[in-house]
C-alpha positions in Angstrom: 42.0 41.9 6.6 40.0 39.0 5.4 40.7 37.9 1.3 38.0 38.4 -0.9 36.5 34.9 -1.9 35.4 34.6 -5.4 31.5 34.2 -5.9 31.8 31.9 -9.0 34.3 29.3 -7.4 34.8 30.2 -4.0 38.9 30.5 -3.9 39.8 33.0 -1.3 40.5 35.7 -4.5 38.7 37.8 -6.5 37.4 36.0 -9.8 38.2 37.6 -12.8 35.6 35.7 -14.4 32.3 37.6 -14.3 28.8 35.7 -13.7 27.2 37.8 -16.5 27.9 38.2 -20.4 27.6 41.3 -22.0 25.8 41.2 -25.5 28.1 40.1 -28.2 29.1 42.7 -30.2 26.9 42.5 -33.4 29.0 44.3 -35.9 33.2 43.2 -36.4 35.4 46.6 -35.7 37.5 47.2 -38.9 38.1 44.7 -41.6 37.9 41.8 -39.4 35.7 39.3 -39.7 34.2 35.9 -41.9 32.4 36.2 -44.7 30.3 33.4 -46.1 31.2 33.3 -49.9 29.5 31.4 -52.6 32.2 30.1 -54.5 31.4 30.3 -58.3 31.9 26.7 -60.0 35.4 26.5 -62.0 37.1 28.4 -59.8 39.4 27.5 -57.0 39.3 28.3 -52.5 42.5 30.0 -53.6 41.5 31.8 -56.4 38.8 33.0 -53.8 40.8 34.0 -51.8 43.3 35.9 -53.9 40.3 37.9 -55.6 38.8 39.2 -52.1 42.7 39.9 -50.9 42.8 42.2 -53.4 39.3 43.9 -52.9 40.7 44.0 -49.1 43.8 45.6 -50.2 46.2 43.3 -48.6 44.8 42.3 -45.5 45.0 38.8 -44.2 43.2 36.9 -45.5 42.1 32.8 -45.7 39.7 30.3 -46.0 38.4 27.6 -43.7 37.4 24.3 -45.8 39.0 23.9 -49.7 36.0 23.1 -51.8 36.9 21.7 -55.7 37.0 23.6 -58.3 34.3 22.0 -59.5 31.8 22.6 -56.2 30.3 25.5 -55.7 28.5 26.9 -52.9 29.3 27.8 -49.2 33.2 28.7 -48.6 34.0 30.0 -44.9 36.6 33.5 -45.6 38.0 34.6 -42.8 39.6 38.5 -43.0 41.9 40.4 -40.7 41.9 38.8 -37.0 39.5 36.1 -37.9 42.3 34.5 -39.4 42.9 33.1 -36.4 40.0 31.1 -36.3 40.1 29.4 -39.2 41.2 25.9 -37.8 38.1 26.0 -35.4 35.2 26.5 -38.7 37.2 23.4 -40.4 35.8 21.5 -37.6 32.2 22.2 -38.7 29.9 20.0 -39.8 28.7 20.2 -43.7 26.1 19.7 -45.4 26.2 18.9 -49.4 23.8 18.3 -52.3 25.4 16.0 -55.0 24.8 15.0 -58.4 26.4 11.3 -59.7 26.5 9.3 -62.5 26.6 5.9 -62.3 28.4 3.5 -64.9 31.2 6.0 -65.4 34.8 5.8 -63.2 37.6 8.5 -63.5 40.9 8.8 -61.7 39.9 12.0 -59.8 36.2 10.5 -59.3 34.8 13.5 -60.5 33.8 14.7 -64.4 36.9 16.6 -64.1 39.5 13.3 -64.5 40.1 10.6 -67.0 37.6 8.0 -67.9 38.8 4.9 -66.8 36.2 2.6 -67.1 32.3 2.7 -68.4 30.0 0.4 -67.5 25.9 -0.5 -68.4 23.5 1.3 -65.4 20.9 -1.9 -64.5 19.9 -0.8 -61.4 16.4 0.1 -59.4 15.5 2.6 -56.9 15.2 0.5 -54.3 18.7 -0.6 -54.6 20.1 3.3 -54.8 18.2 3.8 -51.7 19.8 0.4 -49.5 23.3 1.6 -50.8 22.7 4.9 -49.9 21.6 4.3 -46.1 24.7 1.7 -45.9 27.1 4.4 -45.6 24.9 6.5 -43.0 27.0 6.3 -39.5 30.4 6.0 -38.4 32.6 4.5 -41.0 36.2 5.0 -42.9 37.0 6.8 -46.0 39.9 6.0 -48.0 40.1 9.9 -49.5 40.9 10.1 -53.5 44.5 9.9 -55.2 43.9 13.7 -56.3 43.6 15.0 -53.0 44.8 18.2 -51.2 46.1 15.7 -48.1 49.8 15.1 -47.7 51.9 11.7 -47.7 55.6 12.6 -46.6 55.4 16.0 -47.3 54.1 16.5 -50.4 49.5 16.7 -51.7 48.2 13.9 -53.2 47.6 15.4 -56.5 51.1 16.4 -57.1 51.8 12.7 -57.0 49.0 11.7 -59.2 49.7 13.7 -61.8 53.0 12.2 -61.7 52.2 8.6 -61.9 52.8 7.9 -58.1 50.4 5.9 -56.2 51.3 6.1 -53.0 49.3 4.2 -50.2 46.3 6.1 -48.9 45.1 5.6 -45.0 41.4 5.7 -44.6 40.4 8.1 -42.3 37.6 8.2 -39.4 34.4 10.3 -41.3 30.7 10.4 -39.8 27.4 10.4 -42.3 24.5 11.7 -39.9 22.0 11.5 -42.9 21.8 11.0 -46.8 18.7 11.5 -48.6 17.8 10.9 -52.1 16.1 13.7 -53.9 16.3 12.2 -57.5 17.0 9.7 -59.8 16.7 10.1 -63.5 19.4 6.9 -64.2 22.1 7.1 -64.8 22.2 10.3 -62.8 21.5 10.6 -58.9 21.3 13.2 -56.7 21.2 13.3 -52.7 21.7 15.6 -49.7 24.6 14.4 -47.0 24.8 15.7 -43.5 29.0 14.7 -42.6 31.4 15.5 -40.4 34.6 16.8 -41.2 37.1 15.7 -43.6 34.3 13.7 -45.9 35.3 13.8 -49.6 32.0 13.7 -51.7 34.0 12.1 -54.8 35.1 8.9 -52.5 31.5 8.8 -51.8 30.4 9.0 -54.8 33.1 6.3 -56.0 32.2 3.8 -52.9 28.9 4.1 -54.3 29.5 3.0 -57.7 31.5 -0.1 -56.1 28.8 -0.8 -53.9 26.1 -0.8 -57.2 28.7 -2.7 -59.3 28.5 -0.2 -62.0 30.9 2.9 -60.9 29.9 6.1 -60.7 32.1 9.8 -60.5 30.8 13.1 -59.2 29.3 15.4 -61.8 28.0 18.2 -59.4 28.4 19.6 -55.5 26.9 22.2 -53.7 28.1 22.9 -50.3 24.7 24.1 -48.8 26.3 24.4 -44.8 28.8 24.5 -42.7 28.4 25.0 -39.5 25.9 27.3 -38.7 26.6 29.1 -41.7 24.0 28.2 -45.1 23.6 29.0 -48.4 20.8 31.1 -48.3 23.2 33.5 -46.0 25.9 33.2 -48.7 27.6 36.3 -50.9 28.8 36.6 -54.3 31.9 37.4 -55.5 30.0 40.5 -57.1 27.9 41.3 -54.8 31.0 41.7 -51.9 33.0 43.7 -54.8 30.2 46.1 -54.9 30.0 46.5 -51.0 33.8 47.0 -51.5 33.4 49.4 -53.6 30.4 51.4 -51.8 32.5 50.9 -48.6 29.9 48.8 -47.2 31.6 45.1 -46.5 31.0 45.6 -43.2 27.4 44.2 -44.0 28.7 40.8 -44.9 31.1 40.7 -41.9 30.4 37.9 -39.3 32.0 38.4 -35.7 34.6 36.0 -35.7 33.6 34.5 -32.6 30.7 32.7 -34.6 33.3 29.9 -35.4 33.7 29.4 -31.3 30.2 29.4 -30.5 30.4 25.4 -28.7 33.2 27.0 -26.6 31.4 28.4 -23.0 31.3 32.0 -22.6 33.3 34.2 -19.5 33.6 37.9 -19.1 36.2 40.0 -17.6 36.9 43.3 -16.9 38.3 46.4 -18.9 42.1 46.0 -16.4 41.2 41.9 -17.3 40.9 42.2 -21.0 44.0 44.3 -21.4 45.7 41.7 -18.7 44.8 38.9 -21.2 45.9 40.7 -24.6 49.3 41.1 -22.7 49.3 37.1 -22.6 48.8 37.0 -18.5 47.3 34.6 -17.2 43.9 34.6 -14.8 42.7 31.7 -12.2 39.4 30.7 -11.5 38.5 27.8 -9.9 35.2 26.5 -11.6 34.7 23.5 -13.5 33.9 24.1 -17.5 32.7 21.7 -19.5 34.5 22.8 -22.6 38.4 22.6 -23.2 38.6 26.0 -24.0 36.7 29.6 -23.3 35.5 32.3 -24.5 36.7 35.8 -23.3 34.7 38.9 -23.7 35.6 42.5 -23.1 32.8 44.5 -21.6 32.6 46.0 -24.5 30.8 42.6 -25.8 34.1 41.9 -28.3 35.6 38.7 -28.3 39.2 39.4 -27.4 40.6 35.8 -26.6 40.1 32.3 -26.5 41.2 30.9 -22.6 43.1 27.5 -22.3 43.8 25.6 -18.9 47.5 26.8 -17.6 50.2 25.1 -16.0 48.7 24.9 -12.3 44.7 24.1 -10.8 42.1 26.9 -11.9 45.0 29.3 -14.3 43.5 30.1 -17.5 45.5 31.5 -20.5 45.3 33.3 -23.7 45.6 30.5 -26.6 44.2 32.9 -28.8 44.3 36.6 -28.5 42.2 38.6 -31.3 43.7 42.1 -31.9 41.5 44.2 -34.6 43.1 45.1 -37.5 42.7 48.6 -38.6 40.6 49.2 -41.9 
């Protein structure tokens, strides 16, 4: 009897992968899911966090991007199984709107630290505006002393605060675009489009050095990440009222909406439960993406597919399993 030859890759098997997607399912099932917070100024991503933990009663729960006490605006929650996706929303994109005063330096290089230096604001738009395109493209950042990153172990900040100064290593950032919306010296205020990892209180310090005056961060507003905006964004009240009406569900986004730029496959019901076992599946066609998408035919994202040990195996690196609630 001749082998069935897979109509995708044409290996003498039967693909698992299917040549049609069913619709993504719209709503999460149970409390899993990420919710686009706006973070209320003076608080922290883990005091965030803590406050919906306890509206969620326990569940799992984490964010994807710290934002500064001082910042407000968009803050990526992820609840339940969308936990797991958290390190895939870091890698995002963002989009901020920022407020800085020139002449004034501080150790943190925000409002929030220790004056160290003031000095007289002489200079003209046109200026703001050349400094301001210098830092749009590829570049590296040397990030802040009071910083969440670790050196041998231990943040940043910890060591500030204790009068260490250890070396910092500038790290790879992208500006795609900066645009001035205001100046009213000695403040000025601009929207960046960055990639990952971009502190907006180096920038703002790098610009002060570049206009010979200093300058600190007095305001930020994360307006995106990723596909996710502002406009889109919850309260803290607002999602402690759907709590409380049992209606969070609302503000739930699938979780696959952090693994959108990953390509899509679909497999069957015997597939799916195959894959949340942690078997493996082969298919021989090319992707263009180092990871996949798995869909259930129920439309849920149950996996995320990485390449195996041998030619055409595909395996769960990622297998989403719904929380109850």
């Amino acid at each position: 009897m001749k082998s069935p030859t897979c109509l995708v890759c044409g290996a003498p098997h039967a693909c698992p992968f299917q040549t049609e997607i069913p619709p993504r399912s719209a709503a999460p099932r149970g409390l899993n899911g990420i919710l686009n917070i706006n973070k209320p100024q003076g608080q922290t991503s883990h005091d965030v966090v803590q406050a919906i933990r306890r509206m969620a009663r326990g569940a799992r729960v984490g964010h994807a991007g710290t934002l500064d006490p001082l910042a407000t605006g968009v803050l990526l929650v992820c609840v339940g199984a969308a936990v797991r996706v958290s390190e895939y929303l870091v890698n995002h994109d963002k989009t901020y709107r920022a407020r800085v005063r020139l002449g004034i330096e501080t150790d943190t290089y925000d409002a929030t630290g220790t004056i160290l230096a003031q000095k007289p604001v002489t200079v003209t738009r046109a200026q703001v505006e050349e400094a301001l395109a210098s830092f749009v493209g590829k570049s590296v950042q040397v990030p802040p002393a009071f910083s969440a990153i670790k050196k041998d172990g231990v943040r940043l900040y910890k060591l500030a605060r204790r009068g260490i100064a250890p070396e910092r290593e500038a790290r790879p950032i992208e500006i795609y675009s900066l645009t001035l919306r205001e100046l009213a010296l000695p403040d000025v205020e601009f929207d960046v489009h960055c990639s990952k990892g971009t502190y907006i209180r180096a920038l703002a310090h790098d610009l002060g050095e570049r206009l010979g005056c200093g300058a600190s961060l007095t305001a930020l507003t994360r307006l995106a990440s990723g596909n996710f905006t502002l406009d889109d964004a919850v309260t803290l009240e607002e999602l402690r009222a759907a709590f409380a009406q049992q209606q969070v569900e609302r503000f739930l986004h699938p979780l696959d909406e952090a693994l959108l730029h990953f390509q899509a496959v679909s497999v069957s019901a015997e597939n799916a439960r195959r894959i949340q076992h942690g078997h493996a599946l082969h298919c021989g066609r090319a992707y263009t993406t180092p990871l996949l998408r798995a869909y259930a035919p129920s439309g849920e994202c149950i996996a995320l597919l990485e390449p195996g040990h041998t030619a055409g195996e595909w395996k769960p690196a990622r297998v989403f399993v719904s929380d109850a609630g």
